[in-house]
N, C-alpha and C positions, 0 to 999 in steps of 0.2 A: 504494500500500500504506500501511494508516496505520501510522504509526510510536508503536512500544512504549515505554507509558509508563516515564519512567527509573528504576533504583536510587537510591532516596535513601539517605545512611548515616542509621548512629546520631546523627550529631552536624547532620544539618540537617534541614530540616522545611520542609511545605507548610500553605498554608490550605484548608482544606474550605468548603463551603458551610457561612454562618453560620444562625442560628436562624431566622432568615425566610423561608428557603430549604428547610426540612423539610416534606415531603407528611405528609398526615394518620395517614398508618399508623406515619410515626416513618423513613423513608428520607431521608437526609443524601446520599446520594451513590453513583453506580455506578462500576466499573472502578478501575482502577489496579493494584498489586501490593501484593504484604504484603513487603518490604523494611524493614530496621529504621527508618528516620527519617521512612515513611509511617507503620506501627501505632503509633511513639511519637508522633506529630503529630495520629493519629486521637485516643490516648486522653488525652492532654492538653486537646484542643476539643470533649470527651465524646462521643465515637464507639467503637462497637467492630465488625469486619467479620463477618457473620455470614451466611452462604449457603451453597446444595447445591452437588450436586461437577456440575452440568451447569451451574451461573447464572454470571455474571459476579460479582466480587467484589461485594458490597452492605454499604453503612454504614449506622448506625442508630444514632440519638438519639431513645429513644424517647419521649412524653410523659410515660409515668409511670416511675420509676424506681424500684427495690429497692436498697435499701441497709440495713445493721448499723450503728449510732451507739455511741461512749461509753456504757456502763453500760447498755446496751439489749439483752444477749445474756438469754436466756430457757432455765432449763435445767431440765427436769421432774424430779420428787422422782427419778421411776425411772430414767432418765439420770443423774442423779446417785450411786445406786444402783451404774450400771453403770460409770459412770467408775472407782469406785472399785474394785471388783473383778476389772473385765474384763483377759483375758491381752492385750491390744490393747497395744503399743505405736506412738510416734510419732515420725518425724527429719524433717527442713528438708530439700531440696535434694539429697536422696541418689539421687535417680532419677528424674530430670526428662522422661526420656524412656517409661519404663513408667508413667510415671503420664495424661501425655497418651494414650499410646496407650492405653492400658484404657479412659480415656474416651472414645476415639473407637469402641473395640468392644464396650463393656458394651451388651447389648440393654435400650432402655427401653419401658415400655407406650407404646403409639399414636406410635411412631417407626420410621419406613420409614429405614434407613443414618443416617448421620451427618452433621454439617456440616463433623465437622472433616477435610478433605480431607488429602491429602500435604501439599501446597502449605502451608493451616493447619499441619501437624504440622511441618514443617520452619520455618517461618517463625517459631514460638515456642521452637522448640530453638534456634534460632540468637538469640535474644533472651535467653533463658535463658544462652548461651553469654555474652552481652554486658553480664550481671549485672540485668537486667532482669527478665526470667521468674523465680517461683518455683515450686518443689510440696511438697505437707508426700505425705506419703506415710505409711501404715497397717500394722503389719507383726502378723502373728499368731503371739504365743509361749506357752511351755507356763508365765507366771507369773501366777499368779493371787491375791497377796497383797497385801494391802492396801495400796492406794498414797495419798500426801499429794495433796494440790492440786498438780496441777501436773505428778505426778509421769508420767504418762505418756511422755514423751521419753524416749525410749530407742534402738537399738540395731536396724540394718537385718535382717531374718532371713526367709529364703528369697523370695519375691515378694511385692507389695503386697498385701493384702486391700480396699484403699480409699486414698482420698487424694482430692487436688484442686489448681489449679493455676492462678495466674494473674498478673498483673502490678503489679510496686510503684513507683508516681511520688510523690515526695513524700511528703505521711501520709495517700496513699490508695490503698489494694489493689485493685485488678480481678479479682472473682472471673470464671474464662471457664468450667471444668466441673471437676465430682466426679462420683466412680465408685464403687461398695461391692460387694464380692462377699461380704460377713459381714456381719449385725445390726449397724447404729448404727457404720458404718466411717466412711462418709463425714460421718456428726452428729459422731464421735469428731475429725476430720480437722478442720471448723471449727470446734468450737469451743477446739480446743485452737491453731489459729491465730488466734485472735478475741483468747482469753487474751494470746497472745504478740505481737500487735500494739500493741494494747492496752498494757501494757508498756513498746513501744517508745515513747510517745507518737504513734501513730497514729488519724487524725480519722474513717475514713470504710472499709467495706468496700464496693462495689460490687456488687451480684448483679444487676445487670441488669435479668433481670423478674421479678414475681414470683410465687410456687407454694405450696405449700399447705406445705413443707418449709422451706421460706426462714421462712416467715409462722409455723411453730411454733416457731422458733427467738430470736422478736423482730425479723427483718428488719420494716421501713417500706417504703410507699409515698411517696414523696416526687416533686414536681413539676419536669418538665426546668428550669424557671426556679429552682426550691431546687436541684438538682441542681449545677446549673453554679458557682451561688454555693461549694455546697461544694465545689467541685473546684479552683474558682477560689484560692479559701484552701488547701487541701491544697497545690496547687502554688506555694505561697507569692506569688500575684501581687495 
């Protein structure tokens, strides 16, 4: 019988196959578990687990990567428009767990179920428990007066409307998914985390790959070799 790859904690780490070792399509690596000191081990050596609920777990570093830089966020006049008037408010970390789930059952065009398995949804709750995971979450209220820069952060009120949700190492966020069941929820969700990273002095948002969504918003294309450099510096090495 083969025996079951181990629990890693939060606090130790393995090595993945290194960059020489990636197949053409961007696979880093099969199997293992989503235990906290493998997904913190994956996203530190630029991996993130991404598979159907029938596949083995599968890692990927893919060759072109999406990301958000410093002063690079992109926000249309009518965006602008609606930031300021819309009843949308915004909170940090108030429902880490409706906000994963909605993204696992929001239906999207040309997607058959989802990736994010149980297995996923537990695996980032319990990282989130570990002060790792974030989610900003989207809440819809009846005010609709004119708000300053900024001022959207407000006040949890009855369930999400949108949000999104993913990982902070160093000064660099790992966006994993967003969800919107209201107009411009989820554009509302980053860029008002973009703001607030940003902020913190943080280097690097992470989106993975890229969409036509990412790319209105000022996400880049950038090269798994720029990639690693930037990660490499967010994690201060």
């Amino acid at each position: 019988m083969e025996e079951a790859f181990p629990y890693i904690k939060e606090d130790q780490r393995i090595q993945f196959p290194g960059e020489d070792d990636i197949d053409e399509s961007g696979i880093a690596g099969v199997g293992g578990n989503l235990s906290p000191g493998v997904l913190l081990s994956a996203y530190e050596q630029g991996l993130f687990p991404w598979y159907g609920p029938d596949e083995p777990i599968i890692w990927w570093n893919p060759a072109e990567r999406a990301v958000f830089l410093p002063g690079k966020l992109h926000i249309s006049q009518s965006m602008k428009r609606f930031l300021n008037r819309t009843n949308l408010t915004v909170t940090f970390n108030q429902d880490f767990r409706s906000v994963i789930s909605a993204c696992r059952e929001i239906e999207r065009p040309g997607q058959d179920g989802t990736w994010i398995t149980d297995e996923m949804l537990e695996a980032y709750c319990n990282l989130h428990r570990l002060g790792y995971a974030h989610s900003v979450e989207v809440w819809d209220t009846d005010d609709t007066s004119e708000k300053p820069a900024g001022g959207l952060v407000g006040e949890p009120v009855g369930e999400p409307v949108g949000g999104l949700y993913g990982l902070q190492l160093g000064t660099a966020f790992f966006g994993e998914s967003m969800f919107s069941r209201v107009p411009n929820a989820s554009k509302t969700a980053l860029i008002i985390l973009y703001r607030h990273l940003m902020d913190l002095g943080m280097t690097m948002i992470d989106c993975q790959v890229m969409n036509n969504h990412l790319a209105s918003l000022g996400a880049v294309e950038i090269s798994r070799s720029e990639y690693m450099k930037l990660l490499q510096t967010a994690l201060g090495n």
